[in-house]
LOROMI-101338 format. One line per 5 residues: number of its first residue (from 1); for each residue x, y, z of N, C-alpha, C, CB. Coordinates in steps of 0.02 Angstrom, whole numbers, plus 50000, padded with zeros to 5 digits. Glycine has a CB too. Layout:
<nodes>
NUM = X:Y:Z:X:Y:Z:X:Y:Z:X:Y:Z | ...
</nodes>
This chain:
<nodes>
1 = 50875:48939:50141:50817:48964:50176:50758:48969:50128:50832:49033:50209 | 50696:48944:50150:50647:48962:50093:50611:49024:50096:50596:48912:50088 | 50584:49044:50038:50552:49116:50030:50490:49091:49985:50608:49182:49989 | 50450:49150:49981:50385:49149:49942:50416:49186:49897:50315:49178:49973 | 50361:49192:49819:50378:49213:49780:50371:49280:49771:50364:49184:49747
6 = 50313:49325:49828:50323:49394:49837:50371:49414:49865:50282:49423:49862 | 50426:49407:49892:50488:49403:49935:50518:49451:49856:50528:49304:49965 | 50534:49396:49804:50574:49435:49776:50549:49492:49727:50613:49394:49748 | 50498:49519:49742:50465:49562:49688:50470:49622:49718:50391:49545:49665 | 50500:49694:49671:50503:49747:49707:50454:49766:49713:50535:49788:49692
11 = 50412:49742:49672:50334:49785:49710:50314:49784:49773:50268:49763:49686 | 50323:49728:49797:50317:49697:49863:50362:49739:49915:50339:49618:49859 | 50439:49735:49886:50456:49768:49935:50441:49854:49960:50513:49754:49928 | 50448:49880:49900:50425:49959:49905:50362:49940:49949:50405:50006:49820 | 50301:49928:49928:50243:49900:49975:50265:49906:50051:50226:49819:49958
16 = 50307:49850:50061:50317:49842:50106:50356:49920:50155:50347:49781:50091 | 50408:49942:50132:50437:49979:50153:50389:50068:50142:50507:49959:50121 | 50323:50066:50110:50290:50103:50116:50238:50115:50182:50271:50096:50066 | 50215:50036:50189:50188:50008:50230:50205:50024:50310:50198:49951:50210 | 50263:50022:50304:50309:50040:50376:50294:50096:50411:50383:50051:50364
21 = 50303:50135:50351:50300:50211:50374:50230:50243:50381:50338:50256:50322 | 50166:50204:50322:50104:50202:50364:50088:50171:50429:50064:50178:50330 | 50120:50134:50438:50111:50121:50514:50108:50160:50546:50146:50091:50544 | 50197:50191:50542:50217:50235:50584:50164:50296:50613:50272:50259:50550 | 50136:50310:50544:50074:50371:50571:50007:50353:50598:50050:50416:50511
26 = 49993:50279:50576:49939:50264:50593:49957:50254:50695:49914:50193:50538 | 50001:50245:50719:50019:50228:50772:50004:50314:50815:50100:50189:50764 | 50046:50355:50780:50030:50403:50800:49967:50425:50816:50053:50431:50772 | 49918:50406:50770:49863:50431:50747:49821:50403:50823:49840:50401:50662 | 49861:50345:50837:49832:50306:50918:49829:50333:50977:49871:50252:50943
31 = 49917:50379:50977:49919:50420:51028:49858:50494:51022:50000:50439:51030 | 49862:50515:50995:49808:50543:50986:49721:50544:50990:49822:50547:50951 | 49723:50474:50992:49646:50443:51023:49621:50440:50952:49588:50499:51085 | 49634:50441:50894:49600:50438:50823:49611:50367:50786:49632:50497:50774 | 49577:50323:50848:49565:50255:50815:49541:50238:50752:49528:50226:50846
36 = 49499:50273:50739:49452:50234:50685:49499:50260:50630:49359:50258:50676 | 49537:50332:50626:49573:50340:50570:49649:50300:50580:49578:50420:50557 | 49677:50276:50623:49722:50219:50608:49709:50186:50612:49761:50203:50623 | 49664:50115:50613:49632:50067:50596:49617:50065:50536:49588:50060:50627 | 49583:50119:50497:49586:50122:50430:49660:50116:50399:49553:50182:50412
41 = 49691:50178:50424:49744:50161:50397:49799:50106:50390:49761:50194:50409 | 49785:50073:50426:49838:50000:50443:49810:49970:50408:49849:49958:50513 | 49739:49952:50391:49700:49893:50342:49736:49908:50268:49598:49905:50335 | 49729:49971:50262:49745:50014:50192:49806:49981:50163:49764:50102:50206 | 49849:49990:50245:49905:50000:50199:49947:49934:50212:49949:50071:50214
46 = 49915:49876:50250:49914:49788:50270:49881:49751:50175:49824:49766:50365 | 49844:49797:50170:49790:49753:50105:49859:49768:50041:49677:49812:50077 | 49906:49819:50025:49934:49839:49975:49965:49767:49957:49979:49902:49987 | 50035:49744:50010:50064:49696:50007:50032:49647:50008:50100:49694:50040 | 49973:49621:50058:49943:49562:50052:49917:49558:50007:49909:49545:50089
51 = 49890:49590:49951:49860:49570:49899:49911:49563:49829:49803:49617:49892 | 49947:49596:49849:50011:49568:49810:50042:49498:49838:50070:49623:49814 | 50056:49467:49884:50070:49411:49918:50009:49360:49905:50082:49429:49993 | 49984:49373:49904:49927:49334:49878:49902:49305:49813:49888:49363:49891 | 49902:49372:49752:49914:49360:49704:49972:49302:49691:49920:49416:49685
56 = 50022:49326:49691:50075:49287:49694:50074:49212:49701:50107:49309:49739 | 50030:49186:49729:50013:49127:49760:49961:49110:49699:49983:49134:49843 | 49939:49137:49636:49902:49120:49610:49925:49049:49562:49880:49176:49587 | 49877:49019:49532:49909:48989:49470:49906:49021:49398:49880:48925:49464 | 49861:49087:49403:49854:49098:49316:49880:49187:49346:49742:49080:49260
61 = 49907:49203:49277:49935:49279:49309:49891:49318:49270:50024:49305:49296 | 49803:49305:49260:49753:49332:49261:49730:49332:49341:49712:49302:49211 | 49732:49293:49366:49711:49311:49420:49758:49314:49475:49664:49275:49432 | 49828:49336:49451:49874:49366:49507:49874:49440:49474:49960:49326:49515 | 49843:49462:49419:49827:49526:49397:49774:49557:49438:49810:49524:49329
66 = 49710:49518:49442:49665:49537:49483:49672:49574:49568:49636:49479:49481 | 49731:49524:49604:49746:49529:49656:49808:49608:49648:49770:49449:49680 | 49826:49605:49608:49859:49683:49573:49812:49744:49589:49863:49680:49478 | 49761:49735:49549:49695:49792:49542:49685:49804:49620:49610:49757:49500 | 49666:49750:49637:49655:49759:49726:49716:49794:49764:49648:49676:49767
71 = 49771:49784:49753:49826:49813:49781:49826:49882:49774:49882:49788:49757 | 49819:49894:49712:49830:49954:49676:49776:50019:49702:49819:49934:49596 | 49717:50001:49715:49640:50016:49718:49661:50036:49833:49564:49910:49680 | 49707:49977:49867:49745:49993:49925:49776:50070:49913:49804:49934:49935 | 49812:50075:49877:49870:50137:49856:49804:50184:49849:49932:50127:49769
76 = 49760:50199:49829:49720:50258:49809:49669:50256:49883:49675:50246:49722 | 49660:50215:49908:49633:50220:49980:49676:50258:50027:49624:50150:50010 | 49754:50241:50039:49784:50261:50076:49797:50332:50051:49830:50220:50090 | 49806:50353:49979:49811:50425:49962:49750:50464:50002:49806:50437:49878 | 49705:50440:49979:49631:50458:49998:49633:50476:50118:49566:50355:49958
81 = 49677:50440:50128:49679:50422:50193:49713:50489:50231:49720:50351:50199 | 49782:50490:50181:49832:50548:50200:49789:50625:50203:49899:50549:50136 | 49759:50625:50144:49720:50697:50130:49690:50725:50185:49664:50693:50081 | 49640:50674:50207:49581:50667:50261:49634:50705:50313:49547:50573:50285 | 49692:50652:50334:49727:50668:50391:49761:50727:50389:49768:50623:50407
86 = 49794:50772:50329:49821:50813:50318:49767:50874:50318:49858:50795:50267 | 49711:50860:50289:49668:50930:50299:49649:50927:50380:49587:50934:50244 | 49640:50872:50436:49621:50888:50483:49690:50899:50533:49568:50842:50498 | 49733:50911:50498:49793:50924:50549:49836:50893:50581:49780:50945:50590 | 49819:50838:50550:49839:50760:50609:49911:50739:50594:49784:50673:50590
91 = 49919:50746:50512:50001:50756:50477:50000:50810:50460:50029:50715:50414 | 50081:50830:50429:50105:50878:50404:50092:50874:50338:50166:50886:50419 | 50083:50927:50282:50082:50914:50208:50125:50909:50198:50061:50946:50166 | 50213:50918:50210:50257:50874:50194:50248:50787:50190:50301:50893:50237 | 50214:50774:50264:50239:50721:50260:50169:50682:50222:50270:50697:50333
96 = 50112:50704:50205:50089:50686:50162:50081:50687:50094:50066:50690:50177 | 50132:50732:50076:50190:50739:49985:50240:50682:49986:50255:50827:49976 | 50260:50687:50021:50333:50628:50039:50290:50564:50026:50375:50626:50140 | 50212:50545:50064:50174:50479:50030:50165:50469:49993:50133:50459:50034 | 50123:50523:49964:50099:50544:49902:50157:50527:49830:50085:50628:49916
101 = 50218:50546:49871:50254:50542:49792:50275:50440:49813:50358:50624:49777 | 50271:50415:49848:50315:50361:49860:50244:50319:49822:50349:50342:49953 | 50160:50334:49858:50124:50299:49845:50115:50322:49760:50069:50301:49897 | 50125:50356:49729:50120:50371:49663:50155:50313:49630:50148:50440:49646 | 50231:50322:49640:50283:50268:49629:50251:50189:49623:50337:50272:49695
106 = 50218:50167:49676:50212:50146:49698:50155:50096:49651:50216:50178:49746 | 50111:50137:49627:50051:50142:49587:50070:50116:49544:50021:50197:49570 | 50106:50147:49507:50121:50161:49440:50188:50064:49428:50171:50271:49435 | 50216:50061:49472:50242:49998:49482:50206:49949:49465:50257:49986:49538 | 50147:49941:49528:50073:49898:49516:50067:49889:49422:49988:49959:49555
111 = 50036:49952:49414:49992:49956:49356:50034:49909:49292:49979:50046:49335 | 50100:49949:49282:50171:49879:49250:50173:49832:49265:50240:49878:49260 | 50182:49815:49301:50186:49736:49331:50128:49704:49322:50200:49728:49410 | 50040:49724:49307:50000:49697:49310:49999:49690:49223:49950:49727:49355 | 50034:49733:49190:50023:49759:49110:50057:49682:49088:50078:49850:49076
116 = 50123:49685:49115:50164:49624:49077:50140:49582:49105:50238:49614:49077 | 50118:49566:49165:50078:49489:49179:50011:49464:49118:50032:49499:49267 | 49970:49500:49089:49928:49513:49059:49933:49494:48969:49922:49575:49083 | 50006:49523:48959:50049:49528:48890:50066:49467:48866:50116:49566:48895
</nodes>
C-alpha cells in the first residue's frame, strides 16, 4: 500500500490525534451557535498537520523546517484558542489542561524535529 512520508512521523501522528479531539470541541462549539470560534478552531488545528505534511513534501529540510515553524506557530494559536474558550465558558479548564499539556508535548516535538532537520 503506498503512504506519504508524513504517515510515518510521530509528529504527524500526535498532530493528528490532537487534531481529532480539536475537532471534537470545535463541533461542539457549532451546537452552540459559536461559529466563528470553531471555524477558527478547525483551521488551527487542520494547519498543525498540514504543514507538517507539507513540509514533508519538501526537497531541502530547510524548508521542511520552515513548514515546522508554521506548524508549531498552529500549536500556540490553538493554545491561544482554548483560553479564549475556557475563560468564556464554552470548555471546561480540565479539558483545556488536558490540551494544553498534549499541545505542549506536542510543541516541544515540533521544535526537535525541526532542531535535527537543521543539524
Amino acid at each position: 500500500m503506498a503512504s506519504f512520508r508524513f504517515e510515518e512521523l510521530e509528529v504527524w501522528k500526535l498532530g493528528s490525534e490532537i487534531g481529532n479531539d480539536l475537532f471534537d470541541i470545535a463541533d461542539l462549539l457549532l451546537e452552540k451557535k459559536k461559529y466563528r470560534f470553531s471555524e477558527q478552531l478547525n483551521g488551527a488545528a487542520m494547519s498543525i498537520t498540514n504543514n507538517i505534511a507539507e513540509g514533508s513534501g519538501s526537497f531541502s529540510n530547510k524548508d521542511f523546517a520552515n513548514f515546522l515553524n508554521i506548524s508549531r506557530r498552529s500549536v500556540f494559536e490553538c493554545a491561544n484558542i482554548l483560553c479564549i474558550l475556557q475563560r468564556g465558558k464554552y470548555i471546561s479548564n480540565e479539558t483545556k489542561e488536558l490540551n494544553f499539556s498534549r499541545l505542549q508535548t506536542l510543541s516541544k516535538m515540533i521544535t526537535n524535529f525541526r532542531k535535527r532537520l537543521l543539524n
